[in-house]
LOBA-577456 format. One record per atom (N, C-alpha, C): x, y, z; residue number from 1. Coordinates in steps of 0.02 Angstrom, whole numbers, plus 50000, padded with zeros to 5 digits. Layout:
r east X | north Y | up Z | resi NUM
...
***
This chain:
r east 52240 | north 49887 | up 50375 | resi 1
r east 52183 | north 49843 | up 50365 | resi 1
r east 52200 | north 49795 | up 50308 | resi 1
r east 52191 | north 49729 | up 50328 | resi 2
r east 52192 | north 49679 | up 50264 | resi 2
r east 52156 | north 49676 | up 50207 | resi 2
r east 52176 | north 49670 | up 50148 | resi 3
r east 52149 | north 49649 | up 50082 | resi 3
r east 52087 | north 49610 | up 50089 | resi 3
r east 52092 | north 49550 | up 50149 | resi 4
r east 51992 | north 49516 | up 50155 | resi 4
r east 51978 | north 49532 | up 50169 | resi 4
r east 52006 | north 49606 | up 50245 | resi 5
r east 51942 | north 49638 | up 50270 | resi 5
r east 51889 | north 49684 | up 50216 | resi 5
r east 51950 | north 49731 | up 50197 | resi 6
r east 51937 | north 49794 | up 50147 | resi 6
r east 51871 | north 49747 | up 50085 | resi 6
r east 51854 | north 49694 | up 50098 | resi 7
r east 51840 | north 49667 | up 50039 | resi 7
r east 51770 | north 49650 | up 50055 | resi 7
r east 51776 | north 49631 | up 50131 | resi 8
r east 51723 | north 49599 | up 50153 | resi 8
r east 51669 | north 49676 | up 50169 | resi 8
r east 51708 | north 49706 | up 50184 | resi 9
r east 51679 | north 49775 | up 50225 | resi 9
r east 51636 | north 49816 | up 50151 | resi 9
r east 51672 | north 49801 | up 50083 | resi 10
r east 51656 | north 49821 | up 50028 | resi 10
r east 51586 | north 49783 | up 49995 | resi 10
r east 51609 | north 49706 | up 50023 | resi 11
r east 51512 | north 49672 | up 50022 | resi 11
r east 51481 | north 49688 | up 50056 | resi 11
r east 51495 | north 49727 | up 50112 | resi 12
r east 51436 | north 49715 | up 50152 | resi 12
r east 51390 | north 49798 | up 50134 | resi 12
r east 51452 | north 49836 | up 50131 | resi 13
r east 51404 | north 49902 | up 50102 | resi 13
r east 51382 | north 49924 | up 50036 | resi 13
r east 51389 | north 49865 | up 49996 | resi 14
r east 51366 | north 49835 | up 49927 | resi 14
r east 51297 | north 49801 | up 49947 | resi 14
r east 51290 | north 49769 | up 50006 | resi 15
r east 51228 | north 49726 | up 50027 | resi 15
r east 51175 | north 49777 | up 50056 | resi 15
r east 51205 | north 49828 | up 50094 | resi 16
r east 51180 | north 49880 | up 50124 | resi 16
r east 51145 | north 49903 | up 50068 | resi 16
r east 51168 | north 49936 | up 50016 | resi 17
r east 51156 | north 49975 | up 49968 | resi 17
r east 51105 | north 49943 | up 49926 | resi 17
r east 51114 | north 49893 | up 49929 | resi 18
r east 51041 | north 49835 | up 49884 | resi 18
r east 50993 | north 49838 | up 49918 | resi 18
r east 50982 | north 49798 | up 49968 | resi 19
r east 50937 | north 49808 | up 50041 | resi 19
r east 50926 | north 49897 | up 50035 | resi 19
r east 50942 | north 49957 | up 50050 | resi 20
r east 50893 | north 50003 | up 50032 | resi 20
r east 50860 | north 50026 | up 49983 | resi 20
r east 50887 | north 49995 | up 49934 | resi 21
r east 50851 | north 50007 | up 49867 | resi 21
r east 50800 | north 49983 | up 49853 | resi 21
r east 50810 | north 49918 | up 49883 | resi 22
r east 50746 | north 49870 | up 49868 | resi 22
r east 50697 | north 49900 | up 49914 | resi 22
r east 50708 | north 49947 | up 49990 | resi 23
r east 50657 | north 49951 | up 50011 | resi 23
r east 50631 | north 50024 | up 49996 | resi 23
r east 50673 | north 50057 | up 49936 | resi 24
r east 50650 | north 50117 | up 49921 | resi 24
r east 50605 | north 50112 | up 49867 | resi 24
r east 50604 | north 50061 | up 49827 | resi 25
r east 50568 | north 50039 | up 49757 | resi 25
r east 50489 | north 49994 | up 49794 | resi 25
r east 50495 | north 49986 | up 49853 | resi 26
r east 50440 | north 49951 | up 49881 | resi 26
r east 50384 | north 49998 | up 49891 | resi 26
r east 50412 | north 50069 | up 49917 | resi 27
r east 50356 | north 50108 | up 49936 | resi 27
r east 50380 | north 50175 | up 49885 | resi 27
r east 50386 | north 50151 | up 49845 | resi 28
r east 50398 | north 50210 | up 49778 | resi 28
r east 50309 | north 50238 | up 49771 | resi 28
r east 50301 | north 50285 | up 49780 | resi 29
r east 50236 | north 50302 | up 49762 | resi 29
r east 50232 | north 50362 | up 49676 | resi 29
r east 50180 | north 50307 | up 49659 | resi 30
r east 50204 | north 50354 | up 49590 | resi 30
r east 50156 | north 50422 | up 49587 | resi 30
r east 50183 | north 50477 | up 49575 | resi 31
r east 50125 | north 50518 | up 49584 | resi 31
r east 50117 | north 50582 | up 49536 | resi 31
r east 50063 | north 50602 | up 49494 | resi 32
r east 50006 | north 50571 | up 49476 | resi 32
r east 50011 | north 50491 | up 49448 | resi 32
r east 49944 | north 50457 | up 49468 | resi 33
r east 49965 | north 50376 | up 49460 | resi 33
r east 49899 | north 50384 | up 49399 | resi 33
r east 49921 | north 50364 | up 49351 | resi 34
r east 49873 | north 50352 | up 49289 | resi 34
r east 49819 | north 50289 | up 49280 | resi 34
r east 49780 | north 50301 | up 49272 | resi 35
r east 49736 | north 50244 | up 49248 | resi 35
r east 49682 | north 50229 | up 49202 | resi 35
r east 49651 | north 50187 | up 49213 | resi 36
r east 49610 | north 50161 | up 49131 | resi 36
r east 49568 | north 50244 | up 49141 | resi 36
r east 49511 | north 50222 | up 49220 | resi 37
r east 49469 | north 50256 | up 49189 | resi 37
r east 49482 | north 50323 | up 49251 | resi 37
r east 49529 | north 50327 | up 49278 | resi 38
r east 49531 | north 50405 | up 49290 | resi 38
r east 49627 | north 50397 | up 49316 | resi 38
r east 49642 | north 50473 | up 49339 | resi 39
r east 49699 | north 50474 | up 49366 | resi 39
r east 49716 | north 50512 | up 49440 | resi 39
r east 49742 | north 50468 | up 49494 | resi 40
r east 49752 | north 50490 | up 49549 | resi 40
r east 49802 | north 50515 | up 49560 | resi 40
r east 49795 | north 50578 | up 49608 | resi 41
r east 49858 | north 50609 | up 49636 | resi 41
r east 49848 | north 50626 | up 49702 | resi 41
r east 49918 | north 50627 | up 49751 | resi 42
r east 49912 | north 50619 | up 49816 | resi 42
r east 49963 | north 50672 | up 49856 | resi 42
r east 49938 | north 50685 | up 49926 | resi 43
r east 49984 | north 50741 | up 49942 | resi 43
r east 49976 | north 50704 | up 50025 | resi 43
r east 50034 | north 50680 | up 50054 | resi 44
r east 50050 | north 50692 | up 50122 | resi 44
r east 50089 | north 50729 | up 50154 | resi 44
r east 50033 | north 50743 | up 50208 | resi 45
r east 50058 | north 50798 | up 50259 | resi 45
r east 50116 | north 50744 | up 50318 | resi 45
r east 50141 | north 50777 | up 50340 | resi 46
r east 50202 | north 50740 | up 50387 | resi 46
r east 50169 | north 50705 | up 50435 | resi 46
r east 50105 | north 50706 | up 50480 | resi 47
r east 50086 | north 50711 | up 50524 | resi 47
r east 49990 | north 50690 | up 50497 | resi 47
r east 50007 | north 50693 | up 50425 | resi 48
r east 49935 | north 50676 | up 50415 | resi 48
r east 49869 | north 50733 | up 50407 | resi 48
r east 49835 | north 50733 | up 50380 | resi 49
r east 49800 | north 50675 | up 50326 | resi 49
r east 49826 | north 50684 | up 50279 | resi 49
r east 49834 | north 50601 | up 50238 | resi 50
r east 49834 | north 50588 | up 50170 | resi 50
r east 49791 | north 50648 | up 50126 | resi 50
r east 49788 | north 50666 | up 50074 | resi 51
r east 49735 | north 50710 | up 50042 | resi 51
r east 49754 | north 50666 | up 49980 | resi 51
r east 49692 | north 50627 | up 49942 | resi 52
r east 49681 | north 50601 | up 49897 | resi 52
r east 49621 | north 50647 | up 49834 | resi 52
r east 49664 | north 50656 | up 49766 | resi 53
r east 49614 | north 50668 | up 49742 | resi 53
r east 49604 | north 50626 | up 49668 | resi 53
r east 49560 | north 50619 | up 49647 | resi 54
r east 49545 | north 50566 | up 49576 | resi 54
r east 49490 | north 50600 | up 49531 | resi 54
r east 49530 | north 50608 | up 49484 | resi 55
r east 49478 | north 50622 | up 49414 | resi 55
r east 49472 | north 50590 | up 49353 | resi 55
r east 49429 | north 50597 | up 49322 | resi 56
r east 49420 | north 50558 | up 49266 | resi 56
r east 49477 | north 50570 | up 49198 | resi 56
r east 49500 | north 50554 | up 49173 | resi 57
r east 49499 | north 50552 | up 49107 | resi 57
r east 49520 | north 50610 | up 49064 | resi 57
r east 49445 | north 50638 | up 49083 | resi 58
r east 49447 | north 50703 | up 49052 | resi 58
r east 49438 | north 50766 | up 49095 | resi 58
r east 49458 | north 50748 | up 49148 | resi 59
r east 49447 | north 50797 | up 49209 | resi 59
r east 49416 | north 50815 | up 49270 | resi 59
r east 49354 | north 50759 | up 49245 | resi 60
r east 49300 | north 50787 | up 49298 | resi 60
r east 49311 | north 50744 | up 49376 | resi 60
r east 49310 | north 50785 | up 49412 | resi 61
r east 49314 | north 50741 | up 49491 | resi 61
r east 49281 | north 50702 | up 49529 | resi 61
r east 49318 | north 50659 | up 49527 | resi 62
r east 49292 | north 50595 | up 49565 | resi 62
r east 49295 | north 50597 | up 49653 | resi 62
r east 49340 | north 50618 | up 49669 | resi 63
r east 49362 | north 50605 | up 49752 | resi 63
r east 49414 | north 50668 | up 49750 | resi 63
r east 49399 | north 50698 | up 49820 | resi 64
r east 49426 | north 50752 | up 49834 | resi 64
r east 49430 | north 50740 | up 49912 | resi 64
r east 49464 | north 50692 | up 49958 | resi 65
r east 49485 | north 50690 | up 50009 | resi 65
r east 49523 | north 50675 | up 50049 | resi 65
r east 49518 | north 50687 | up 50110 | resi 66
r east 49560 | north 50670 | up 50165 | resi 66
r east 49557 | north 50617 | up 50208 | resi 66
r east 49622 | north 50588 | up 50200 | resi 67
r east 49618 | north 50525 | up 50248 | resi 67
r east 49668 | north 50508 | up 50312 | resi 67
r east 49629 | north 50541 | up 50370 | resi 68
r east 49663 | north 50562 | up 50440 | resi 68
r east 49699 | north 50520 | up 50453 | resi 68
r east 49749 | north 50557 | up 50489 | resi 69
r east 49788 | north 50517 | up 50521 | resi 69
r east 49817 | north 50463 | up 50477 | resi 69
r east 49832 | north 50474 | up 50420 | resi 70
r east 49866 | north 50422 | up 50376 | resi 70
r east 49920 | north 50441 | up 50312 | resi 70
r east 49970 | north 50411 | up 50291 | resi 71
r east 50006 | north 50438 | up 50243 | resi 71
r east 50007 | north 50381 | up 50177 | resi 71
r east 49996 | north 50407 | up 50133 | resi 72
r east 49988 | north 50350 | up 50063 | resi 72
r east 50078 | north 50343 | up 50046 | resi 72
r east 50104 | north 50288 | up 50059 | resi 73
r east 50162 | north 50263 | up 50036 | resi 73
r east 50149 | north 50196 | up 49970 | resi 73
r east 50084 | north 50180 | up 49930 | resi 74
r east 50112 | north 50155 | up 49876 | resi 74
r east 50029 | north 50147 | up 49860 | resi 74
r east 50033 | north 50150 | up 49787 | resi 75
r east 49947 | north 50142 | up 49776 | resi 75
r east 49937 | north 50112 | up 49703 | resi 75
r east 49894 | north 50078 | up 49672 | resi 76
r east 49904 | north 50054 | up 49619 | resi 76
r east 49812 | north 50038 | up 49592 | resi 76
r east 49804 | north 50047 | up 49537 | resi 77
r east 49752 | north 50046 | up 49480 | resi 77
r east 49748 | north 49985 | up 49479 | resi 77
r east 49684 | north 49945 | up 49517 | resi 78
r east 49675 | north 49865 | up 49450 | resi 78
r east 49679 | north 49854 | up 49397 | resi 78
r east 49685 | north 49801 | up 49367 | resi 79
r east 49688 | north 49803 | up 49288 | resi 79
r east 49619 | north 49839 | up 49267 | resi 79
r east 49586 | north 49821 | up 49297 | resi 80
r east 49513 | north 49856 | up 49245 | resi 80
r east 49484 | north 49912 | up 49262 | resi 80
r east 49530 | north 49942 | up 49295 | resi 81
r east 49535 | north 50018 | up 49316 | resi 81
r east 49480 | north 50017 | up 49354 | resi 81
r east 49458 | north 49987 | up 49385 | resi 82
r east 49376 | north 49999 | up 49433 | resi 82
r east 49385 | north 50044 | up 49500 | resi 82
r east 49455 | north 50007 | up 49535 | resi 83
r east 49480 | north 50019 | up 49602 | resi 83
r east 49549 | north 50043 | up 49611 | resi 83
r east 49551 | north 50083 | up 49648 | resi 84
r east 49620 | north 50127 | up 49679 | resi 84
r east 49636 | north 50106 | up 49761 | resi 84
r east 49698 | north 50066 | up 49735 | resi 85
r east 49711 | north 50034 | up 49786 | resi 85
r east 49762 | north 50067 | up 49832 | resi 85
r east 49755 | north 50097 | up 49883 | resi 86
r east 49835 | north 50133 | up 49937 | resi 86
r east 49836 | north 50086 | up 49991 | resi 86
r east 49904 | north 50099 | up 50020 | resi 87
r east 49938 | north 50067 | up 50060 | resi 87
r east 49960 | north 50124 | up 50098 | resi 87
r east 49985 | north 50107 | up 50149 | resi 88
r east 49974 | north 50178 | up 50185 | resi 88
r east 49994 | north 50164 | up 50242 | resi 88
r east 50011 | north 50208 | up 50303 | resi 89
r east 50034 | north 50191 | up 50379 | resi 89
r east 50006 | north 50237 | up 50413 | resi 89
r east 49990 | north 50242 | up 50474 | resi 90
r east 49991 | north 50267 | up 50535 | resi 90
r east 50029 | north 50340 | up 50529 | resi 90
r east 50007 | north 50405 | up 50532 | resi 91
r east 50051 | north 50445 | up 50506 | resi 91
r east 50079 | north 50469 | up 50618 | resi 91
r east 50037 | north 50452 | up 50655 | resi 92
r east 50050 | north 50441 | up 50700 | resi 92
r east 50115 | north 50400 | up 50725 | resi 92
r east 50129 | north 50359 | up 50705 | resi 93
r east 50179 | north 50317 | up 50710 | resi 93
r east 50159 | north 50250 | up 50756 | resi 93
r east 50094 | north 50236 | up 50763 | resi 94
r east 50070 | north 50191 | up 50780 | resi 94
r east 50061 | north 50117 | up 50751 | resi 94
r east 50088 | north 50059 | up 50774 | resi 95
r east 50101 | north 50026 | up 50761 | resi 95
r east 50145 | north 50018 | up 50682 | resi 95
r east 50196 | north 50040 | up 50665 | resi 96
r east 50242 | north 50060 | up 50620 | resi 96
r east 50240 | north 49991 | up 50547 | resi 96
r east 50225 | north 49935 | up 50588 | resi 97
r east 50236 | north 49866 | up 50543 | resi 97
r east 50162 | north 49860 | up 50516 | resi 97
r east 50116 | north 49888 | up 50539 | resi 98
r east 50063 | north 49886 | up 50516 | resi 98
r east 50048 | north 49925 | up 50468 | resi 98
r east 50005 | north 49907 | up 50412 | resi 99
r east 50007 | north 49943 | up 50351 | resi 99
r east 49918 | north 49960 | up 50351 | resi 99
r east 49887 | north 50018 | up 50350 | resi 100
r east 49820 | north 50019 | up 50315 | resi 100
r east 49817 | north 50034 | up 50219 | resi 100
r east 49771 | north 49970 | up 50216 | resi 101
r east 49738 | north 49996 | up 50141 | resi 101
r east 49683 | north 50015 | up 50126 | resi 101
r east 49673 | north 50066 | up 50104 | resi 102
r east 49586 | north 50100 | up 50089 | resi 102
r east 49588 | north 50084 | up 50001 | resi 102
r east 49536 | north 50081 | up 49998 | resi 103
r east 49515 | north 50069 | up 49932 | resi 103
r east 49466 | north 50130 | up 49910 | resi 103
r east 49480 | north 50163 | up 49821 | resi 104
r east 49425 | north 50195 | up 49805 | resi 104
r east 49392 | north 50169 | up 49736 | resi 104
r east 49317 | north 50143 | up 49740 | resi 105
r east 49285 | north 50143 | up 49709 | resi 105
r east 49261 | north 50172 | up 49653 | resi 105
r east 49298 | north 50204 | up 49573 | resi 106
r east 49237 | north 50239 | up 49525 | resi 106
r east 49190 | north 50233 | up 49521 | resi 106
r east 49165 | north 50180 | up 49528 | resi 107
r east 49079 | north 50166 | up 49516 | resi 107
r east 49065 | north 50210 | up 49587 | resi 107
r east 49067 | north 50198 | up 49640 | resi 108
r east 49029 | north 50203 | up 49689 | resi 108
r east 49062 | north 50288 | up 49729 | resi 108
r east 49110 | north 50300 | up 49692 | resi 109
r east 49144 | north 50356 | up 49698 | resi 109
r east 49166 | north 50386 | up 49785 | resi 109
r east 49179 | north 50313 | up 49818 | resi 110
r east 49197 | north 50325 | up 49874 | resi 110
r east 49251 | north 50287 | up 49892 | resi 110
r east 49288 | north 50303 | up 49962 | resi 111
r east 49349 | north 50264 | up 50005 | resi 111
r east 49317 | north 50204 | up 50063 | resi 111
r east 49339 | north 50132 | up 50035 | resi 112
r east 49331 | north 50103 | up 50100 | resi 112
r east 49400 | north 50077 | up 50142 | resi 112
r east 49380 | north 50029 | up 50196 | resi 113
r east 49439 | north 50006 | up 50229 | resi 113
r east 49446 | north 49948 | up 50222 | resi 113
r east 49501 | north 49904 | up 50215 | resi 114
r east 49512 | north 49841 | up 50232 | resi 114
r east 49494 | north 49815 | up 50306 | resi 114
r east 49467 | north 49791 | up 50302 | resi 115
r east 49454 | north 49754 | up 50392 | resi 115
r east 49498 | north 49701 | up 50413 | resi 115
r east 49568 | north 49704 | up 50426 | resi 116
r east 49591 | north 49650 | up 50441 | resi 116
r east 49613 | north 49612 | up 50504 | resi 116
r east 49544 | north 49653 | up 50531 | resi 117
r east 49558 | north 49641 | up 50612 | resi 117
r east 49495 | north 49580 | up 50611 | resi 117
r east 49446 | north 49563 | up 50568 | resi 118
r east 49398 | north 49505 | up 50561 | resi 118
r east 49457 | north 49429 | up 50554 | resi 118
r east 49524 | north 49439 | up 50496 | resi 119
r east 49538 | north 49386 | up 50487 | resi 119
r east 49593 | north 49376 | up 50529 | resi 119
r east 49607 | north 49424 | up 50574 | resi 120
r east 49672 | north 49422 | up 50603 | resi 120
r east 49739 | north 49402 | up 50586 | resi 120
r east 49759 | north 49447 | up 50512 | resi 121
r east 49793 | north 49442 | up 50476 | resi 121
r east 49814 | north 49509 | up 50441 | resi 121
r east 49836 | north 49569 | up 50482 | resi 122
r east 49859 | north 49616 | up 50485 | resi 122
r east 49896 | north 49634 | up 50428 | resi 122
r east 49880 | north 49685 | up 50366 | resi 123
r east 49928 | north 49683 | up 50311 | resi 123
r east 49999 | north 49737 | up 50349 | resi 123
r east 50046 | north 49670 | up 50305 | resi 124
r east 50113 | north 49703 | up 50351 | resi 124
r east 50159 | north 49750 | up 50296 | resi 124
r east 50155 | north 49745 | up 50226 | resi 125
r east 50188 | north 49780 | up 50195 | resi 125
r east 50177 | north 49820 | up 50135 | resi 125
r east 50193 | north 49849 | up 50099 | resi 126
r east 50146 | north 49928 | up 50040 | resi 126
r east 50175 | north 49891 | up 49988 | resi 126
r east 50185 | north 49839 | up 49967 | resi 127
r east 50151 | north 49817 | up 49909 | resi 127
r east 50102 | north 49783 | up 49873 | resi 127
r east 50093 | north 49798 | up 49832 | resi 128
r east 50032 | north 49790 | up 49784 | resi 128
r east 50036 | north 49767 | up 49730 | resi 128
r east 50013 | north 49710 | up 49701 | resi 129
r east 50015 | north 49650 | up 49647 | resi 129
r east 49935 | north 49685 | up 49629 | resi 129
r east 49934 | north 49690 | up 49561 | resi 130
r east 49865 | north 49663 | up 49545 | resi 130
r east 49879 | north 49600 | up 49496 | resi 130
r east 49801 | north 49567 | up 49481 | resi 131
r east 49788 | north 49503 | up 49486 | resi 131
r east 49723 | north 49501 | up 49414 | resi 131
r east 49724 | north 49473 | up 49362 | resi 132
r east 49664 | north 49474 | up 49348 | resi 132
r east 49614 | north 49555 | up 49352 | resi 132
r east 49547 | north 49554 | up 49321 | resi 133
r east 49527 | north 49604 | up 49325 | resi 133
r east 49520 | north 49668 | up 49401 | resi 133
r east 49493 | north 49623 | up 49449 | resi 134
r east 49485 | north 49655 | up 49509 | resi 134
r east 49522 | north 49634 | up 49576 | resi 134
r east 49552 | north 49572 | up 49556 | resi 135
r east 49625 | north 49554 | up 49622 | resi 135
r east 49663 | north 49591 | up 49608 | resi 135
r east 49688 | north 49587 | up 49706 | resi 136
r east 49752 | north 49594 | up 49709 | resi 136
r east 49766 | north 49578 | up 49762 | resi 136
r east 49860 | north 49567 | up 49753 | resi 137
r east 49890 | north 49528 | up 49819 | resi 137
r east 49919 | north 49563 | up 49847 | resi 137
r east 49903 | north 49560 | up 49940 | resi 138
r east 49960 | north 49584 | up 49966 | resi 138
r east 49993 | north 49532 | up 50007 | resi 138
r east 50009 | north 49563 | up 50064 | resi 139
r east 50078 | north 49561 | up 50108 | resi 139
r east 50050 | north 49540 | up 50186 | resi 139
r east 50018 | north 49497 | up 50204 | resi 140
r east 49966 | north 49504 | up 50277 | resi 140
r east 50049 | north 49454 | up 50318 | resi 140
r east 50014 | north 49452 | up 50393 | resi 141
r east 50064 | north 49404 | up 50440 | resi 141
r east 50010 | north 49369 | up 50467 | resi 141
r east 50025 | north 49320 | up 50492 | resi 142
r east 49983 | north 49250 | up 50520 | resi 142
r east 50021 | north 49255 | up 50589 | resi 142
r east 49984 | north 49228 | up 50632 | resi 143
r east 50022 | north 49241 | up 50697 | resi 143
r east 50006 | north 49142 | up 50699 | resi 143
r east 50016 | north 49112 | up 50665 | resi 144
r east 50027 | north 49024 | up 50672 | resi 144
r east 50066 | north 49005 | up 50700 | resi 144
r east 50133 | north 49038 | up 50680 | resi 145
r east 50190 | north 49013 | up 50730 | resi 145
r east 50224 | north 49047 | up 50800 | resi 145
r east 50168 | north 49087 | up 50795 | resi 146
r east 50180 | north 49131 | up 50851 | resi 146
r east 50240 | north 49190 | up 50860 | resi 146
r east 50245 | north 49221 | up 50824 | resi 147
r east 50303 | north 49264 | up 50798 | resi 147
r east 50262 | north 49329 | up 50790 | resi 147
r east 50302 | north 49389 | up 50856 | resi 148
r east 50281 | north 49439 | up 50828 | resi 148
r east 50265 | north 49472 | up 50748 | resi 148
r east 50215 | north 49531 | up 50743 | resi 149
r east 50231 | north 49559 | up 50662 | resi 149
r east 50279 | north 49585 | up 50673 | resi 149
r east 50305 | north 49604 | up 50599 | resi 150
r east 50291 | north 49568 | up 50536 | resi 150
r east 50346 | north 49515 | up 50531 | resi 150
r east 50337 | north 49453 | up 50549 | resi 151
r east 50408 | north 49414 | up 50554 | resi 151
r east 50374 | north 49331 | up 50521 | resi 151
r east 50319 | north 49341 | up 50502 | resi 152
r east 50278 | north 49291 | up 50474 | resi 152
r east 50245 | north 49323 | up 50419 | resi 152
r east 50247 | north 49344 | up 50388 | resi 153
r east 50212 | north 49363 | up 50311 | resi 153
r east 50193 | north 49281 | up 50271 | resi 153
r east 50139 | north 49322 | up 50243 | resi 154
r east 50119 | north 49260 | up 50188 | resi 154
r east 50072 | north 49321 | up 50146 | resi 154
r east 50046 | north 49287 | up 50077 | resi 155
r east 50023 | north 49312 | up 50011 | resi 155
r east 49948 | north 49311 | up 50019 | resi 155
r east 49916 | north 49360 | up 50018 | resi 156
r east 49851 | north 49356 | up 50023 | resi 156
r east 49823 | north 49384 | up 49953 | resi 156
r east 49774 | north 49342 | up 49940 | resi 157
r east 49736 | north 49382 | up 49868 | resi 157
r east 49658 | north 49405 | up 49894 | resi 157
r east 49634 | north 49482 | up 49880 | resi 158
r east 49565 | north 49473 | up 49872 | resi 158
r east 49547 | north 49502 | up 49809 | resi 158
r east 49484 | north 49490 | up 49782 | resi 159
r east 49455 | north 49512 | up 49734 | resi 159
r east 49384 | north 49564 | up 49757 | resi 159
r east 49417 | north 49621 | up 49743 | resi 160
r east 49393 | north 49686 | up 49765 | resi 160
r east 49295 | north 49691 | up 49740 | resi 160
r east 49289 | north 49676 | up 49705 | resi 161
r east 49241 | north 49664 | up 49673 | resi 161
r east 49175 | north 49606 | up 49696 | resi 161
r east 49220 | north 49556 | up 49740 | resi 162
r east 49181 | north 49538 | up 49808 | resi 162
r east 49166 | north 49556 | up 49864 | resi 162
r east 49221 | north 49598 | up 49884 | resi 163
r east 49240 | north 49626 | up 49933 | resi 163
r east 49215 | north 49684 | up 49958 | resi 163
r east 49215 | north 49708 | up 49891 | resi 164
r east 49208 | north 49770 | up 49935 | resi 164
r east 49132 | north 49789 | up 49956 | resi 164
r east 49077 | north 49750 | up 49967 | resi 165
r east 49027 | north 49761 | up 50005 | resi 165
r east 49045 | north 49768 | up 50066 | resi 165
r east 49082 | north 49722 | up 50097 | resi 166
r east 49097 | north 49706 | up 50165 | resi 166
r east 49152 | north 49748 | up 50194 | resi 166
r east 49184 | north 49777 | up 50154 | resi 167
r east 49231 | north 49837 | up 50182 | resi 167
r east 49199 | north 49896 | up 50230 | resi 167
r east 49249 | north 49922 | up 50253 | resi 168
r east 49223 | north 49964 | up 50310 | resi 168
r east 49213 | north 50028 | up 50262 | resi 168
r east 49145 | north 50079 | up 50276 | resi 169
r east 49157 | north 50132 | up 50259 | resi 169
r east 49196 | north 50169 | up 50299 | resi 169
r east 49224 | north 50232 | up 50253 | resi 170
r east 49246 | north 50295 | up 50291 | resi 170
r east 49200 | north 50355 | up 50303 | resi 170
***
């Protein structure tokens, strides 16, 4: 074997090796995930349900449940600790590019859903930006140019704190 091959073959599993890292740090789930005003910890089953639980601070429990048929692959605290944001898939293996995010509320001490079947803009990937006190950005696809998901991504921001009236309960 030649000296350019041996070389080229050496970038490419140098490129390999970047490319999974980057997509291992994408759905890094940190767990227990700390926050202002409580701290979440999460347990998936292979096959589902998510089991989410959240307590305060100083202990006392906030949320103690299960969320069928789903696996939490990345979740993150707003800045103003209000909302607990997961990202999550199909533990089914149903539609694989599609991502669900449920949200949990302290104040209201419950899980809702993103509805992103109203804007037809399907969140396609488990990360999570927060934004200001109660934004955050994700990862949705636009079907504009007509391109299966997820092969069109663009940046979506909502601010949870508007939002979340209109979210779906669980």
């Amino acid at each position: 074997m030649s000296r350019i091959m041996k070389q080229k073959i050496n970038i490419l599993l140098f490129a390999l090796g970047l490319a999974a890292t980057s997509l291992a740090q994408e759905s890094k789930l940190e767990n227990p995930l700390p926050g202002k005003k409580g701290n979440a910890a999460f347990e998936n089953a292979e096959e589902g349900p998510a089991i989410v639980k959240v307590a305060t601070n100083d202990g006392q429990s906030l949320l103690d449940t299960k969320l069928p048929k789903q696996t939490i692959e990345n979740a993150r605290w707003t800045n103003d600790g209000n909302y607990l944001v997961m990202a999550g898939r199909n533990s089914d293996g149903h539609s694989p590019w599609h991502v669900i995010i449920s949200v949990f509320s302290v104040a209201d001490r419950e899980v809702r859903r993103f509805d992103d079947e109203k804007s037809n803009m399907p969140i396609v990937a488990t990360e999570i930006k927060c934004d200001g006190p109660d934004g955050v950005i994700l990862t949705a696809h636009t079907f504009r140019r007509k391109r299966p998901a997820p092969d069109d991504p663009v940046k979506v921001k909502y601010l949870l704190g508007q939002k979340w009236a209109s979210m779906k309960k669980m």
